[in-house]
C-alpha positions in Angstrom: -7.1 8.9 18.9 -5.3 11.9 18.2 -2.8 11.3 21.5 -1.7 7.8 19.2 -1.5 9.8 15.6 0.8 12.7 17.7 2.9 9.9 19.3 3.3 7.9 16.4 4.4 11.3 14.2 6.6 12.2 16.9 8.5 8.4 17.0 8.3 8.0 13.1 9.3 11.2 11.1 12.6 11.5 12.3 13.2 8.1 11.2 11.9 8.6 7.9 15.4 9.5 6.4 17.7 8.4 8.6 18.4 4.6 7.9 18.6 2.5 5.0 17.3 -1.4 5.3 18.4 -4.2 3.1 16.2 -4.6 -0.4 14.7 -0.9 -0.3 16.9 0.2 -2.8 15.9 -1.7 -5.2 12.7 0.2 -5.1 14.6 3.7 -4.4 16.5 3.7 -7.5 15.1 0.7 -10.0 11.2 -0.3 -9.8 9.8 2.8 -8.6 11.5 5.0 -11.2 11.2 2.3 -14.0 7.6 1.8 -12.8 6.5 5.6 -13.4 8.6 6.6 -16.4 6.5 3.1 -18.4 3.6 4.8 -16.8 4.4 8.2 -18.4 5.7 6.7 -21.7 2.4 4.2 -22.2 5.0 1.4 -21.9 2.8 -1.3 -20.2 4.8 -3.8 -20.1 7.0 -2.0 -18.3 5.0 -1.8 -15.4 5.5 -5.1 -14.3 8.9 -4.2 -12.4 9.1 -7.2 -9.6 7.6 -10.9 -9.3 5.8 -9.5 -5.8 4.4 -7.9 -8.1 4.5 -4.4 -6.1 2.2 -2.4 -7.7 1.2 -0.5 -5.5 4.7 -0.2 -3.4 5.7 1.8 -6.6 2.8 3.7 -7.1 2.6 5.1 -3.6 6.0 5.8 -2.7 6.4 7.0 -6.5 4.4 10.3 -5.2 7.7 11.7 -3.6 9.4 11.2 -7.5 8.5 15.2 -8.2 10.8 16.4 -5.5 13.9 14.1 -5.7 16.0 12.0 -8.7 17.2 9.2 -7.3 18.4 8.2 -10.3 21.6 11.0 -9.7 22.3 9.5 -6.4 22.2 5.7 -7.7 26.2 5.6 -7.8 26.6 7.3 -4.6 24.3 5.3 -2.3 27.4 3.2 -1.1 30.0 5.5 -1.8 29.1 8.8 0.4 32.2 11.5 0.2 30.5 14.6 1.4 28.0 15.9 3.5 25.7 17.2 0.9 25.6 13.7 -0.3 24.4 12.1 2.3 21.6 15.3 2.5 20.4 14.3 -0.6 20.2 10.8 0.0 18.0 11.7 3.2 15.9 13.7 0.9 15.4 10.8 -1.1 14.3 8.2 1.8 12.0 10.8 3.2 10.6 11.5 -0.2 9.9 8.3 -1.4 8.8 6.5 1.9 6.6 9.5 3.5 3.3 8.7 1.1 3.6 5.0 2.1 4.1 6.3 5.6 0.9 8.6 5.2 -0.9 6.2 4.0 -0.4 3.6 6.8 -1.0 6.2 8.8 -4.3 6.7 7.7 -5.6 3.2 7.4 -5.9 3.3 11.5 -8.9 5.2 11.0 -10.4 2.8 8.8 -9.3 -0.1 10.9 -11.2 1.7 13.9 -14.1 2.0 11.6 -14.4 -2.0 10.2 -13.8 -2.7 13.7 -16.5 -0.9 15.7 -18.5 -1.8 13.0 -17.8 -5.2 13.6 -16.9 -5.4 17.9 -18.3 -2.1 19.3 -16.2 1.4 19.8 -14.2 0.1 22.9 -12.6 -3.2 21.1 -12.2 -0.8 18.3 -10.3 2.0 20.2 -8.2 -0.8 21.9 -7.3 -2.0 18.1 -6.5 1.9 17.5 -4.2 2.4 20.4 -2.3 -1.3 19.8 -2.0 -0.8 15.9 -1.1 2.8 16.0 1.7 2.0 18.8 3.0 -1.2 18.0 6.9 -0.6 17.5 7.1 -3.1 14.6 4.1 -1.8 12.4 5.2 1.7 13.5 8.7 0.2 11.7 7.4 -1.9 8.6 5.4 1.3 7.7 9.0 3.4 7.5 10.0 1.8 4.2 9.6 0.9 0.7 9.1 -2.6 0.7 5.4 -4.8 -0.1 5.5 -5.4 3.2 4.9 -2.3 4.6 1.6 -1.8 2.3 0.4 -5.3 2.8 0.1 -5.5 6.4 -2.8 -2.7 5.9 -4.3 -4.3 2.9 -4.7 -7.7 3.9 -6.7 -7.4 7.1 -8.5 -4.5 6.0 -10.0 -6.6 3.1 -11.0 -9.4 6.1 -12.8 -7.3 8.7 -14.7 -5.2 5.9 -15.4 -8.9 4.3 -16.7 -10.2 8.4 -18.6 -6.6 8.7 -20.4 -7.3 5.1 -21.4 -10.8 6.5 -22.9 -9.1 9.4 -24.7 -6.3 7.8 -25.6 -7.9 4.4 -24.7 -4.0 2.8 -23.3 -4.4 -0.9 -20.5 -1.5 0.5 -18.7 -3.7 2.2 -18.8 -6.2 -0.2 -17.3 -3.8 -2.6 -14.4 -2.5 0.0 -14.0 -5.8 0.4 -12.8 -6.5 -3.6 -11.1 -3.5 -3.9 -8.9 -4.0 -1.1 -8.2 -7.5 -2.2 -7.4 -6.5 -5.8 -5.0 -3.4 -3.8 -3.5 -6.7 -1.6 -2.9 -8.7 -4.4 -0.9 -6.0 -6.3 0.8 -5.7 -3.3 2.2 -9.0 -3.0 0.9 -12.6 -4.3 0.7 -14.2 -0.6 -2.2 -11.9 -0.6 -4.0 -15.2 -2.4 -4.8 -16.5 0.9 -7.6 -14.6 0.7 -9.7 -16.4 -1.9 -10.2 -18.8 0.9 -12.6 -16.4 2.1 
């Protein structure tokens, strides 16, 4: 398990700064600062940044906020004359899309957990090995963007929902609701899961 966490560091924090993908600034320099300064200024209302909704997208990757101002950069995101400009944009992406990455990265373990629970260690370490490794989760997980929160979410919420049905224990049950509540602040699609 730690030979996938070591490969999947190695493949994915370089990458961390050094791209930009379509909608993510939107997040970068709009919700996620708009999101935290309601937050910090009691403004409820002002919490609801996107019709995703996105919650959560702001309130992870909002952790990085301390170290960087995006807000500065806004004007220069397309318009990069120097060097230390494009620095500082880096900085930004890393800042903003390494606790989403952190946090993807640590929902394998719970995976492997909900899953041996559920099919025995070996299925479970086979899940471990072709989650942690898969090029496009290893990708979806590098930016800030529903999607890369929702992946997690979603299926976590199902196997821990399939492991209370087989051991009947309230905890599950419970994991179960919070992590659809965490999927449906994530993004609405997440409502497929009422079926369950």
């Amino acid at each position: 398990m730690l030979a996938v966490v070591a490969i999947n560091l190695y493949f994915s924090l370089p990458r961390l700064s050094r791209f930009s993908s379509v909608d993510e600034p939107y997040w970068t320099y709009d919700r996620t600062p708009d999101f935290w300064k309601a937050i910090s200024e009691f403004r409820w209302k002002g919490t609801n940044i996107n019709d995703k909704p996105g919650i959560t997208v702001a309130a992870i990757s909002g952790i990085g906020l301390p170290w960087v101002d995006p807000m500065e950069y806004k004007s220069l995101r397309q318009k990069i004359k120097a060097d230390d400009q494009l620095e500082e944009i880096r900085k930004i992406n890393f800042s903003l899309r390494i606790p989403i990455y952190l946090v993807s990265l640590g929902m394998l373990f719970l995976f492997y957990f909900l899953i041996k629970k559920l099919l025995g260690q070996k299925t479970a370490l086979l899940s471990f090995i072709l989650i942690g490794l898969s090029p496009i989760l290893m990708g979806i997980s590098l930016i800030i963007n529903p999607d890369s929160l929702l992946w997690m979410f979603l299926p976590v919420s199902i196997l821990s929902f399939l492991v209370f049905q087989k051991e009947k224990s309230k905890k599950y049950l419970a994991l179960t609701g919070f992590f659809l509540g965490l999927s449906l602040l994530t993004k609405y699609v997440a409502n497929i899961l009422y079926v369950y």
